[in-house]
Each structure stands twice: as structure tokens, then as C-alpha cells.
N, C-alpha and C positions, 0 to 999 in steps of 0.2 A: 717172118719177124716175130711172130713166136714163139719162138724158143729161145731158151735161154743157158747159161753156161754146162748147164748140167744136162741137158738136151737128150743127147744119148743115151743114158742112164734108163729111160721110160720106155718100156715098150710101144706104145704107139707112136713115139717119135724116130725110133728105130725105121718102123714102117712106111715111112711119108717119104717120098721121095721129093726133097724139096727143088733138086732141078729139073725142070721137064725136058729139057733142050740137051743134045747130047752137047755142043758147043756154047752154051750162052754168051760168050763175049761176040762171037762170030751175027750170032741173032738180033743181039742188040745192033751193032755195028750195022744192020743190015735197015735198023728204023728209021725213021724220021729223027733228026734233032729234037732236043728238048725245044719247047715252043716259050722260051724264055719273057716271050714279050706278053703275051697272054696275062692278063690281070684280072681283078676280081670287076665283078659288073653285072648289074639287073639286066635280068630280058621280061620280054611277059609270060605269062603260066600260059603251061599248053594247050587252055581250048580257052580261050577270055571269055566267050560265047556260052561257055555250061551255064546250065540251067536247071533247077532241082529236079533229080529224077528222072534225068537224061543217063543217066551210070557213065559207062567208059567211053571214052572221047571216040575212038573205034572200034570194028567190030575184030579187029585182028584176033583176037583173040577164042571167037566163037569155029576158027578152024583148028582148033587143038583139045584134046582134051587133057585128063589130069592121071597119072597111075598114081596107084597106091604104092605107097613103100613101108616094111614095118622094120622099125630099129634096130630090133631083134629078131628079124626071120632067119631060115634058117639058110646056112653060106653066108648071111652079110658080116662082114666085118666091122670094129670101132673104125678102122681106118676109112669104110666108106661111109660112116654119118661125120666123122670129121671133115671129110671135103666137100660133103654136102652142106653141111651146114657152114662153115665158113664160104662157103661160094653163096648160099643162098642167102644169108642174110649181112647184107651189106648195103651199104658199107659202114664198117665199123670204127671208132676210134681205137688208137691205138697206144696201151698203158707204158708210158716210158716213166720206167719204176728203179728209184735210186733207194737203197738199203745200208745197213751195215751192221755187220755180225757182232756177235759178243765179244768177238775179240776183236773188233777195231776194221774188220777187214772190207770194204766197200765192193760196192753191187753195184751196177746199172746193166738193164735189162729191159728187153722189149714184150710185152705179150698184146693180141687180138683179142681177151677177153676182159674187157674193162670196160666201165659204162655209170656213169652219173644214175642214180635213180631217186633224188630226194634233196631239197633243198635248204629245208629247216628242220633239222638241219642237212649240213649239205653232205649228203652219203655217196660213197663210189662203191662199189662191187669189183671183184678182182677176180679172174678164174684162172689155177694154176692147174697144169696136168701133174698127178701124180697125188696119195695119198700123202696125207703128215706123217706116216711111219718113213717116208722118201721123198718127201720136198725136194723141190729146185731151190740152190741157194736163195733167190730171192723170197719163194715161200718162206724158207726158215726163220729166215731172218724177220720177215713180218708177224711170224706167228712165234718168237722167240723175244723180240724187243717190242711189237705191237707200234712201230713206227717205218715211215716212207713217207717218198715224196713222187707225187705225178708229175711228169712235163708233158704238154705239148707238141708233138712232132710236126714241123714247120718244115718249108721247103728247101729253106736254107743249110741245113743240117741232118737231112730225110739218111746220106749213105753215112754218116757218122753212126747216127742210132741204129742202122741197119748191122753195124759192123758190129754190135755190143749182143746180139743174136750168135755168135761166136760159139761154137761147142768145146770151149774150152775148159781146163780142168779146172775144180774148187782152188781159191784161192786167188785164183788171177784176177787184177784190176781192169773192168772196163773204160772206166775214167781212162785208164792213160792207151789204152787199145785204139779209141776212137778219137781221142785228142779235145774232148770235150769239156768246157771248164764248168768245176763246180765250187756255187756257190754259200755259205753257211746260211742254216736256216734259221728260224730262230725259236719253232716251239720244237721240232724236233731233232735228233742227232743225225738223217743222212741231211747230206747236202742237195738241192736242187740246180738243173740247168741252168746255168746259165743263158745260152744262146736262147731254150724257149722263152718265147712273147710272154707264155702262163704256167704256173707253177702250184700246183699244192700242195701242202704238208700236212699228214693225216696221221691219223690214229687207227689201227683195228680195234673194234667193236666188239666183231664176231666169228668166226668161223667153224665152216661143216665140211664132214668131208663126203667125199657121193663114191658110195657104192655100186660098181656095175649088178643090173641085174640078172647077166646074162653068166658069169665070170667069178661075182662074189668079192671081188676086191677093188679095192681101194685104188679110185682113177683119178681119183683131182680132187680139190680143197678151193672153197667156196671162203674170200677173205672178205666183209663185209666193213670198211674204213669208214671216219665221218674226217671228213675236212677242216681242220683247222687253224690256217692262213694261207694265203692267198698273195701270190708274185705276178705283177703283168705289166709288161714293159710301156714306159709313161706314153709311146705314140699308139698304142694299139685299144689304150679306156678312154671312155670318152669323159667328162667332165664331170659326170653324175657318181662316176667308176660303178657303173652297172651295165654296161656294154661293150663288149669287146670287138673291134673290126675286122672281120673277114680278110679284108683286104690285106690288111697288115701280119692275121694271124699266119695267114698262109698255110692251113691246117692241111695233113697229108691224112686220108684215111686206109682201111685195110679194106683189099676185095678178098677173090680166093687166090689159093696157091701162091704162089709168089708175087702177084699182083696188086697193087696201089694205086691209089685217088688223086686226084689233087683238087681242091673245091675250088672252081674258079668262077663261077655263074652262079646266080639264084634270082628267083621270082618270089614276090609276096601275093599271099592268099587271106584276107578278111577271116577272121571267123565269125559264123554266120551266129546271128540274133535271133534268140525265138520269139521272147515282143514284137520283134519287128518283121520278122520271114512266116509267121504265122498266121499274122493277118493278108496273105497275099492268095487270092482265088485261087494261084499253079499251086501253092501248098495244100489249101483244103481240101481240091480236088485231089490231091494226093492220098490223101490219108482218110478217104473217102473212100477208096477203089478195093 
């Protein structure tokens, strides 16, 4: 879900074999039904019973150890830190990025590297493979008009967005690819989702492009957006419109390889008081030892 229409173009997407399954209709077919009834719902956190300074719930972990791996040794590939790192750090959301070029021509497009990091104001980060000298359409276009819009990928619409990852040639509309309606925005010129719950319209800021160190060239563009306005469908905020519901959002996240989330469970955890956890004998004895 990664890729985007120009996909092919980049060497390291050349590289990825995005189906592992010589058959995957046959693999699927072969699952479990989707578990349609399953909804969002608290449980409790996995050890209710922790206690400071107690570390990991269990010891499973003291029968493994750790290898080293270097990014750049010699034989490794970009191809094997890309499937290490998207497998290892998960799970992530995933930037469903509407555009449109200087000439009018509209983008939506999927990528795994996007991520909220600042709230006042409210900034997103945007990771595209491939140098500004060869952007993916959707790079271009944000480093060309300095506007987009984020949606939410929800469960209701997971294979429409999936379908907009398309390695098709420049020019072609994904709006009408995956059937997904778009709606006008109103600080910026692409359109936003529709169907998602949450919608933002942003601006670039900033952007860098990263250098491989191993290679010398130009692998991807670093788009640094602030947020702008803000679309969330009226059952999903709560009254305050500072909370949005899980339940409702239905948010789908990214794992590795071709694999996805779906958040249907969470637990709440306190964050712990040092006026108050600091006056407790298990603590001073702690920080005594």
C-alpha cells in the first residue's frame, strides 16, 4: 500500500516483491472469513498486577538473544532494511494523500510513511521513495503546489484505497480507479475523502531529500506539512470536537509486507505521578539500590 502510481519507476520498488503467495486469491480463500461482528471494546492491560520495577510481564524473552545487523554491511541490500523496517516498526498509519498537479490532473495515493509529530501546530511528516530530481506523482505535486489532503483509512473503504497503490502510468485518475468520492476542500485545491470519518488539509512547510550513504544518490524526499482544517464525520467527535471514536473511526493500520491491522481492542494505562509514586517506600527503595 505503498506505492504509488509511478511505483515502478524507483529502483527499490522494482525490487520488492509485493506478492509472497504464488496464488493469493487461492491463500486467501483458504482463511477464515472476515470476523465482521468483532467491534471496538476495552479489555484490561496485560499484567493489572505490575508494580514498579517489576520490568517485563515475563521472562520469555530472556531465552533469545539479540544479532546485530549494520544498514550498510557488506551484501545487505536497501531492499532488506526496507522489509525490516516496515515489518519491525509497526504498526503504522497509513497516508491516504489526495493531490493535484499544475495542470489540473488529481492524485490519490497510498503510502506507510506518514505520521503526526506536533500539534501546535498540528504537523504531519510524509516519506516518499525516490529523490525530487524523480518524484512520484504525488511527491510532485506537494513539492510543486505545497498543498494535499490526509484521510483516514477506515474499514469500510480499506480495498478501494488499496486499489489507488495501482502501478499505473502518470496521468491516470485514481478518484475514478477505486470509485471513491471526493469532496471540495476548502483551504486547499485537492479534494478530501469523502467516505473517511477524518480528513486534513495541509500545507508543506518543508522538505529534504536523503541521500543514500552507501550509493550517493538520491532515495526519497522528506515532505514536512502543517495542518490546516480538519473534516470528521459528526458520529465519530464527541461534543467537545476534541475526541474522535475508535469505535467509529474504524482505523486500518500498516504491518509488513502486504499485511494490515485492524484496531479493534485497547486498554487504558494511568500515567504515573511523581508527587504522588515518589513518596511510596517500593519507589525509594528503588532508587536507592
Amino acid at each position: 500500500m505503498a506505492a504509488s502510481a509511478e511505483a515502478g519507476r524507483f529502483g527499490l520498488e522494482s525490487q520488492i516483491k509485493r506478492n509472497p503467495h504464488g496464488d493469493f486469491g487461492a491463500v486467501e480463500r483458504a482463511r477464515a472469513p472476515w470476523e465482521g461482528q468483532e467491534t471496538w471494546h476495552y479489555t484490561q492491560r496485560p499484567k493489572v498486577e505490575w508494580t514498579p520495577g517489576s520490568g517485563a510481564n515475563d521472562d520469555g524473552w530472556k531465552a533469545h538473544s539479540k544479532i546485530e545487523i549494520d544498514p550498510y554491511g557488506a551484501g545487505r541490500s536497501p531492499v532488506d532494511n526496507y522489509k525490516l523496517l516496515i515489518s519491525g516498526i509497526i504498526p503504522r498509519p497509513i497516508g491516504f494523500v489526495s493531490t493535484v498537479a499544475r495542470d489540473g490532473t488529481r492524485n490519490l495515493a497510498t503510502f506507510s510513511y506518514m505520521t503526526i509529530v506536533n500539534h501546535d501546530p498540528p504537523i504531519f511528516c510524509l516519506g516518499f521513495s525516490g529523490g525530487k530530481g524523480n518524484p512520484k506523482d504525488t511527491a510532485r505535486n506537494v513539492l510543486e503546489t505545497g498543498e494535499l489532503t490526509i484521510n483516514v483509512i477506515s474499514e469500510w473503504f480499506v480495498e478501494a484505497a488499496n486499489f489507488t497503490s495501482i502501478n499505473s502510468p502518470p496521468g491516470v485518475d485514481e478518484w475514478k480507479l477505486c470509485g471513491l468520492t471526493p469532496l471540495k476542500s476548502s483551504k486547499v485545491a485537492p479534494e478530501h475523502v469523502a467516505e473517511s470519518a477524518f480528513s486534513v488539509e495541509a500545507k508543506l512547510l518543508h522538505s529534504h531529500e536523503w541521500i543514500s550513504p552507501s550509493s550517493g544518490k538520491a532515495t526519497g524526499t522528506l515532505c514536512i506539512c502543517e495542518g490546516v482544517n480538519f473534516h470528521v464525520r459528526d458520529d465519530a467527535i464527541n461534543d467537545a470536537k476534541n475526541i474522535i471514536d475508535p469505535a467509529v473511526l474504524q482505523p486500518v493500520s500498516r504491518l509488513g509486507g502486504i499485511t494490515y491491522s485492524r484496531t479493534t481492542t485497547g486498554y487504558e494505562m494511568l500515567r504515573p505521578d511523581w508527587s504522588a509514586e515518589s513518596q511510596k517506600e517500593e519507589i525509594k527503595e528503588l532508587l536507592q539500590e
